[in-house]
C-alpha positions as CSV (number, residue, x, y, z in Angstrom):
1,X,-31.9,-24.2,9.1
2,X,-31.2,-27.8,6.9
3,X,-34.4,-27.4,4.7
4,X,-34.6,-31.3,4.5
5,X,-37.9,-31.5,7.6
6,X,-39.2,-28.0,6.2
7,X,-39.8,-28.9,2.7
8,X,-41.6,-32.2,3.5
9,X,-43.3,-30.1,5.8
10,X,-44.2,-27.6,3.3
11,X,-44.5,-30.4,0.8
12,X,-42.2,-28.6,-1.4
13,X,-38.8,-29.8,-3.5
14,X,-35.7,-28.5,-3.2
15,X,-36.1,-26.4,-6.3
16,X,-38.9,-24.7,-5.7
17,X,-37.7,-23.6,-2.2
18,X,-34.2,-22.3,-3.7
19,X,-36.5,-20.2,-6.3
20,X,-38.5,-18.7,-3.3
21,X,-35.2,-17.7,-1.9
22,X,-33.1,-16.3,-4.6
23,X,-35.5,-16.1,-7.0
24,X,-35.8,-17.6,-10.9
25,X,-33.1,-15.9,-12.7
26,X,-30.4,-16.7,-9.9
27,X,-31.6,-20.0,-9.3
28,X,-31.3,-20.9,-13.4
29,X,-27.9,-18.6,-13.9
30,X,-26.1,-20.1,-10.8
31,X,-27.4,-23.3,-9.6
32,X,-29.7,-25.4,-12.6
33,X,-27.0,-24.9,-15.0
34,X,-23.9,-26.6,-13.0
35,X,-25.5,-27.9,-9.9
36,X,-27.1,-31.4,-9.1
37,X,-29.3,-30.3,-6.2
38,X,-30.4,-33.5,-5.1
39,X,-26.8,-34.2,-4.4
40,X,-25.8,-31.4,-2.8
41,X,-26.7,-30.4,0.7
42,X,-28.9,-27.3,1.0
43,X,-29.0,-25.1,3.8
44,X,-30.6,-21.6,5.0
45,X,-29.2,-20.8,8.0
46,X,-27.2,-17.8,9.8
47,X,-25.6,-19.5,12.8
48,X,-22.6,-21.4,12.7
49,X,-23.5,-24.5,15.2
50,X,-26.1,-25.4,12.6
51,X,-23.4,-25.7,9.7
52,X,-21.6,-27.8,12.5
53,X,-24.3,-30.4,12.5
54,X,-23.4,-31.1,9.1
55,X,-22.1,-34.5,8.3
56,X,-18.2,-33.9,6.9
57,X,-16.8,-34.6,3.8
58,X,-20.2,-32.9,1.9
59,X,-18.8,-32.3,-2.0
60,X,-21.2,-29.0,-2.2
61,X,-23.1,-27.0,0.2
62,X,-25.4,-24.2,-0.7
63,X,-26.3,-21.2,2.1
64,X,-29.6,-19.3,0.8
65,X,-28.7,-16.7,3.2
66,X,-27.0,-13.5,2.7
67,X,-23.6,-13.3,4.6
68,X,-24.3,-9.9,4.7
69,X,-27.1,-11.4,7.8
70,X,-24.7,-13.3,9.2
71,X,-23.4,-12.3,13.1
72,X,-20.1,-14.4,13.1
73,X,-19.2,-14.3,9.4
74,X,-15.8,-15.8,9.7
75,X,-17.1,-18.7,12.0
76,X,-19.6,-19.4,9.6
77,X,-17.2,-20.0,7.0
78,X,-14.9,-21.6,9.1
79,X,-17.7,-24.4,9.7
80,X,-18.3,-24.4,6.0
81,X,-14.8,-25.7,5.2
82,X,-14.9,-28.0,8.1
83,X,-17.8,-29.5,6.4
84,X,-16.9,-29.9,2.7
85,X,-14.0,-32.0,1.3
86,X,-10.6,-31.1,0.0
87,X,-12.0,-29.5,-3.4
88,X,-15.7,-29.3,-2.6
89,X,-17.9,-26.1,-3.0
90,X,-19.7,-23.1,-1.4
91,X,-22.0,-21.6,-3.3
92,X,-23.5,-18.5,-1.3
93,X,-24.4,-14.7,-2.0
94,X,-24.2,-11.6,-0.6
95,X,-25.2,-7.7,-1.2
96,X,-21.9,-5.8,-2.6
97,X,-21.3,-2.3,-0.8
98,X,-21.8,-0.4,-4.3
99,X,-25.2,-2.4,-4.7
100,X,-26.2,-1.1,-1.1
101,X,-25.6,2.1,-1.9
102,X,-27.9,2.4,-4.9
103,X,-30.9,0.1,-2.8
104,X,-30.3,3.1,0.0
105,X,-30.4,6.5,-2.6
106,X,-32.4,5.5,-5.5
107,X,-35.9,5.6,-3.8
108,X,-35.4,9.2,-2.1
109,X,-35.4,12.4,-3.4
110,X,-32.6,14.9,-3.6
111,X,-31.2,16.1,-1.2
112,X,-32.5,13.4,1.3
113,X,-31.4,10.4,-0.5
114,X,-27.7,11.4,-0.1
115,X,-28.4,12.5,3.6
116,X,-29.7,8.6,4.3
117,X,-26.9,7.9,3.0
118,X,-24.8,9.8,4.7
119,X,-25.7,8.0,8.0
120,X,-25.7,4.7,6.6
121,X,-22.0,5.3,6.7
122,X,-21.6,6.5,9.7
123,X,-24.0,3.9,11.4
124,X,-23.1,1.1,8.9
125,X,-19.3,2.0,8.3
126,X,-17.5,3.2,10.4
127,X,-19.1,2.7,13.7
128,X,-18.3,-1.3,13.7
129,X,-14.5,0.0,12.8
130,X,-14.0,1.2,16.5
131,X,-13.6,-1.8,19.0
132,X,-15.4,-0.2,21.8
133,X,-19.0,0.7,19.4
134,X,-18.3,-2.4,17.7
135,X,-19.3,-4.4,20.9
136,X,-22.5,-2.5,20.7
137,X,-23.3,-2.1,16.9
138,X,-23.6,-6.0,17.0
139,X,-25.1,-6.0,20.3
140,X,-27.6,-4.6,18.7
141,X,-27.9,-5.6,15.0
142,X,-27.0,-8.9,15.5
143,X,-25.1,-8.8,12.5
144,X,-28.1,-8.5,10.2
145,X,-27.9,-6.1,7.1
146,X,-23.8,-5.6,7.5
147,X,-22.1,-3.8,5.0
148,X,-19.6,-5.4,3.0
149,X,-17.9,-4.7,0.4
150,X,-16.8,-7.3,-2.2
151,X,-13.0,-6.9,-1.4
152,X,-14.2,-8.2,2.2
153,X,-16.5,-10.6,1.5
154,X,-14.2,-12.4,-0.6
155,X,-11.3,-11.6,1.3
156,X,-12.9,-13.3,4.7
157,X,-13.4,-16.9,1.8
158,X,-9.6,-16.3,1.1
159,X,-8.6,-16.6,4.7
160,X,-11.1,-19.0,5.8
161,X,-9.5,-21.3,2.9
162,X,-11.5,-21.1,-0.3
163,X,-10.9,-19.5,-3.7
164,X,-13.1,-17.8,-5.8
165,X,-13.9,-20.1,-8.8
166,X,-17.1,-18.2,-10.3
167,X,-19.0,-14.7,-9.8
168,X,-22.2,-13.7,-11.5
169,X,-23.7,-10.4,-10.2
170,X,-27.7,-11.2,-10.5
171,X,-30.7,-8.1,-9.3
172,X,-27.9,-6.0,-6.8
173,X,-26.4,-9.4,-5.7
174,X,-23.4,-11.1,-5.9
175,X,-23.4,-14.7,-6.0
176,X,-20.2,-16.9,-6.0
177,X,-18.6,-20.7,-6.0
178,X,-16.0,-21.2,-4.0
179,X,-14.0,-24.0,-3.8
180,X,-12.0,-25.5,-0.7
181,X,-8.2,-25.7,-1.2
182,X,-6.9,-25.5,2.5
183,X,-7.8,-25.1,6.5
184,X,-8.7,-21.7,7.6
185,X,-6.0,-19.3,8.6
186,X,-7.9,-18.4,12.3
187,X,-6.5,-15.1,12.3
188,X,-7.6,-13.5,15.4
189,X,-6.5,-10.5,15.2
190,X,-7.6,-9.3,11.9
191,X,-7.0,-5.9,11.0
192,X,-10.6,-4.0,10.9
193,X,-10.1,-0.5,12.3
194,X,-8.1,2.5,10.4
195,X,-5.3,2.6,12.0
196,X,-3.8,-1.2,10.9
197,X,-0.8,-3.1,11.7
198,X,0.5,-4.9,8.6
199,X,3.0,-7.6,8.7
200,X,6.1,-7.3,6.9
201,X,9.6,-8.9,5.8
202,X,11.8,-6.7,7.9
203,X,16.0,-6.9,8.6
204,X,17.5,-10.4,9.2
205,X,14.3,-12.0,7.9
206,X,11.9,-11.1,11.2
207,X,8.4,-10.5,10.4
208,X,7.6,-6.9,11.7
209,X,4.2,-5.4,12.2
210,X,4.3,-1.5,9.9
211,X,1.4,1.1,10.7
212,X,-0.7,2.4,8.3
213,X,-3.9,4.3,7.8
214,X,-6.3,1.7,5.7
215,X,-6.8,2.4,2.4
216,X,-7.9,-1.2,1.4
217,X,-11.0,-2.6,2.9
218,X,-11.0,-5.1,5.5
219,X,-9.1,-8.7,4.7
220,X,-7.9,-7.2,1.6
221,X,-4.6,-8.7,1.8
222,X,-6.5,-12.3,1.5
223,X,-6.3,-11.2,-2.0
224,X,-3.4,-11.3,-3.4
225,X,-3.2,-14.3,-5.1
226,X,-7.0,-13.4,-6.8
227,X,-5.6,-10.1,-7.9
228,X,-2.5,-11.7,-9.7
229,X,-5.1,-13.4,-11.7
230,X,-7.7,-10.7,-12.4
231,X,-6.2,-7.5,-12.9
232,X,-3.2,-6.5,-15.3
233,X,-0.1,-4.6,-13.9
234,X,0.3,-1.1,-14.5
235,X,2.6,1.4,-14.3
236,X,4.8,1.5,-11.1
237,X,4.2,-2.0,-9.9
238,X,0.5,-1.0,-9.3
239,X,-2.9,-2.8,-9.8
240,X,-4.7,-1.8,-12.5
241,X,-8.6,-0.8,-11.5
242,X,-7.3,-2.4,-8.0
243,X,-11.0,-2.7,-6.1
244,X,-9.7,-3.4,-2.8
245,X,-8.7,0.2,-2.6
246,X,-11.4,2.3,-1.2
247,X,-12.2,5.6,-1.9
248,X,-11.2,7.5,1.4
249,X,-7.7,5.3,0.4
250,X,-6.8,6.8,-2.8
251,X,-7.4,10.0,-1.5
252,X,-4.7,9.0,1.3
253,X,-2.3,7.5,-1.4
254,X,-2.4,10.1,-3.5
255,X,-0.9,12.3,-0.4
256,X,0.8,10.0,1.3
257,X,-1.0,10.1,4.5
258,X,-1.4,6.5,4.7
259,X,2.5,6.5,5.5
260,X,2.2,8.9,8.0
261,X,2.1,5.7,11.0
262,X,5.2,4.4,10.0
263,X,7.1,6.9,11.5
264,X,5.8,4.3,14.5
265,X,8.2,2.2,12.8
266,X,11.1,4.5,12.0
267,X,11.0,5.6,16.1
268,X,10.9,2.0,17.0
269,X,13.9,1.4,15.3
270,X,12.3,-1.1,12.8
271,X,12.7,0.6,9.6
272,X,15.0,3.8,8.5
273,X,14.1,6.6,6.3
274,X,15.6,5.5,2.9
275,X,15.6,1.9,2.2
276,X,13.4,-0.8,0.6
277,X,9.9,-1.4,1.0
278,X,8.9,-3.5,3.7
279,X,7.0,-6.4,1.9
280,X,4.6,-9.3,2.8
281,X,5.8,-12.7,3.2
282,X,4.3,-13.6,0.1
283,X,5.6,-10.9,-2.4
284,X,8.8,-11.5,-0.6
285,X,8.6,-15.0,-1.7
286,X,8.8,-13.9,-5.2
287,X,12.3,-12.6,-5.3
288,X,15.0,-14.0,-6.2
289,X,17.3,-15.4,-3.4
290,X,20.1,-13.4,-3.9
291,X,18.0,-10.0,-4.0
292,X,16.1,-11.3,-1.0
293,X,19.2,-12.2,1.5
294,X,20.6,-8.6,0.1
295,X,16.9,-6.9,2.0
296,X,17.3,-8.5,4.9
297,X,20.6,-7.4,5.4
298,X,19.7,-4.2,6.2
299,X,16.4,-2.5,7.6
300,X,13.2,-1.4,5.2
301,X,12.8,2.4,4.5
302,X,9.8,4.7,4.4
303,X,11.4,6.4,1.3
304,X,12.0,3.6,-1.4
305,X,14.7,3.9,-4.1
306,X,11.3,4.0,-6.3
307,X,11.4,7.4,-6.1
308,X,14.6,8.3,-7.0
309,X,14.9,5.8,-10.4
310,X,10.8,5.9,-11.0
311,X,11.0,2.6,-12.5
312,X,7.8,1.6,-14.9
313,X,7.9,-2.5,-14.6
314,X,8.4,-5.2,-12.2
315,X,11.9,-5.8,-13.4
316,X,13.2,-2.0,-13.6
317,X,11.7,-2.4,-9.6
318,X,14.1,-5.2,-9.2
319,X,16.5,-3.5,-10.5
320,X,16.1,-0.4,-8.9
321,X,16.4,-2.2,-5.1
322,X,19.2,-4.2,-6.0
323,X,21.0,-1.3,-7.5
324,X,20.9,0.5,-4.1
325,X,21.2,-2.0,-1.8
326,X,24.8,-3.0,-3.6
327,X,25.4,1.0,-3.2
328,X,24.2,0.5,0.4
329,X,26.5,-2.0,1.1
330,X,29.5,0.0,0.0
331,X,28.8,3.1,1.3
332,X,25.7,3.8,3.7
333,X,25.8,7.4,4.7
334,X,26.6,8.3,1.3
335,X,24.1,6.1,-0.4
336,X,21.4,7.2,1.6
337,X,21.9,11.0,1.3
338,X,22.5,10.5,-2.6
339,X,19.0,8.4,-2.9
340,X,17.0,11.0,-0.4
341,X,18.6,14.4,-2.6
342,X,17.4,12.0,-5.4
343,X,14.3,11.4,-4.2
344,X,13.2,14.9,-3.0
345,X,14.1,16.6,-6.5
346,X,12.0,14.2,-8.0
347,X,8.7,14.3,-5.7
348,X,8.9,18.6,-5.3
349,X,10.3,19.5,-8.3
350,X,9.2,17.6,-10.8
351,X,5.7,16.2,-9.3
352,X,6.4,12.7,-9.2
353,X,4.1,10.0,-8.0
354,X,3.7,6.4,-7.6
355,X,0.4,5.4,-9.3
């Protein structure tokens, strides 16, 4: 709905009506404070083809709805961009997974509380993951009170061609700006289920799809860039307090069951057992050029030389590839059965992991 007929109407202003939505403290923490609402185009609407009857080249547009109510999300947002200039903003809101959780458990008593919980992820969770009961979950819901978590929420304003510029988490609610910087990527076939097909840098430079069991939620790997800037590097190459990693997912990491559909790969002949990791386009793009013509000159491995040098930073990682791809080159056979040997004594016998 454009509010612009309803408030005269209702004989209200467009202040009063964004208070009845979001309510006072949200309304003066995120909108009085940096936003000229009489210049800005306010909406409260769910469907896309309202958005689309928009005029284009709006410098700010405001949705009072949650996206967690909206049926065609990505649409949505897609309509959004196609209505805003190059730079202009989205400001919107939505209810984060962990905030769900505690709106779900907190009024019931034990043990009931975690028992309506309990079903909330089967019904909520991981029913729409399956394509068949996903038709009929939305059949029915209409989309209305979906769960998402923030890694998804954002990541769907990633690939629909925003950036997150501000968050401010306000009564169990997430609210956000986000600002235009390119067309939507229109992915359509975004990994969703638990099983997912990731694509990867493999030999001769072709773009390969690896399997893996999920361990990030959905449209995670919008994220990337946002994650360079938030979160600090640890140990290994990893993410520090990474929160697209969910918690069925570092169960799998921590066992290495998330690898287990790459042998997909390995049978396919698309990767080999010792070799490099197979990376994304864009963490591919950060290599040098000589270490990246040295990884496509040979297929990626499901056992990384990680493991056998258990480098701590970014550049020992470096190191560590371009040290056995040189090896490689030289002598294959021999290269590989030194790094597996190297590999195994340092994962059985001494215990070591990847963070």
């Amino acid at each position: 709905m454009v509010i612009t007929d309803f408030l005269h109407d209702q004989n209200l202003n467009k202040e009063d009506f964004i208070k009845v939505k979001i309510g006072t403290t949200a309304y003066k923490k995120v909108v009085a404070d940096s936003v000229d609402v009489e210049a800005c185009q306010v909406t409260s609407s769910l469907c896309h083809t309202s958005i689309l009857g928009l005029e284009e080249g709006l410098e700010k547009i405001i949705n009072l709805e949650r996206l967690n109510d909206i049926r065609y999300l990505n649409k949505f947002l897609e309509a959004i961009n196609s209505r805003l200039s190059n730079g202009g903003e989205f400001i919107g809101r939505f209810e984060e997974y962990n905030s769900r959780k505690r709106r779900i458990i907190h009024p019931q008593k034990k043990p009931f509380n975690y028992v309506v919980h309990s079903g909330d992820i089967l019904l909520n969770r991981v029913t729409p993951k399956f394509p068949v009961a996903k038709k009929i979950y939305f059949g029915i819901t209409k989309g209305k009170d979906r769960v998402l978590s923030k890694a998804e929420a954002f990541g769907r304003l990633y690939s629909c061609g925003f950036e997150i510029t501000e968050e401010h988490d306000i009564e169990e609610e997430t609210y956000f700006t986000a600002r235009k910087i390119k067309e939507p990527v229109f992915d359509k076939y975004p990994s969703y289920g638990p099983l997912i097909k990731l694509r990867r840098v493999g030999k001769d430079g072709k773009l390969i799809k690896v399997y893996k069991l999920r361990t990030m939620h959905p449209y995670s790997e919008y994220l990337q860039d946002y994650i360079f800037q938030k979160n600090e590097l640890q140990e290994g190459g990893k993410f520090k307090d990474d929160f697209r990693i969910s918690k069925e997912g570092k169960l799998f990491r921590k066992f290495w069951l998330d690898e287990i559909p790459m042998f997909i790969n390995l049978f396919k002949g698309e990767m080999k057992l010792i070799g490099v990791r197979p990376l994304s386009q864009q963490y591919f793009n950060l290599y040098t050029k000589e270490l990246q013509e040295k990884r496509t000159k040979t297929k990626p491995g499901l056992l990384p030389p990680f493991y056998a040098d258990m480098p701590k930073t970014i550049e020992e990682i470096i190191n560590s590839e371009l040290k056995y791809l040189e090896a490689y080159e030289r002598a294959p056979i021999k290269t590989d059965a030194k790094y597996l040997w190297m590999a195994i004594r340092n994962i059985v016998f001494k215990g070591e992991r990847s963070k």
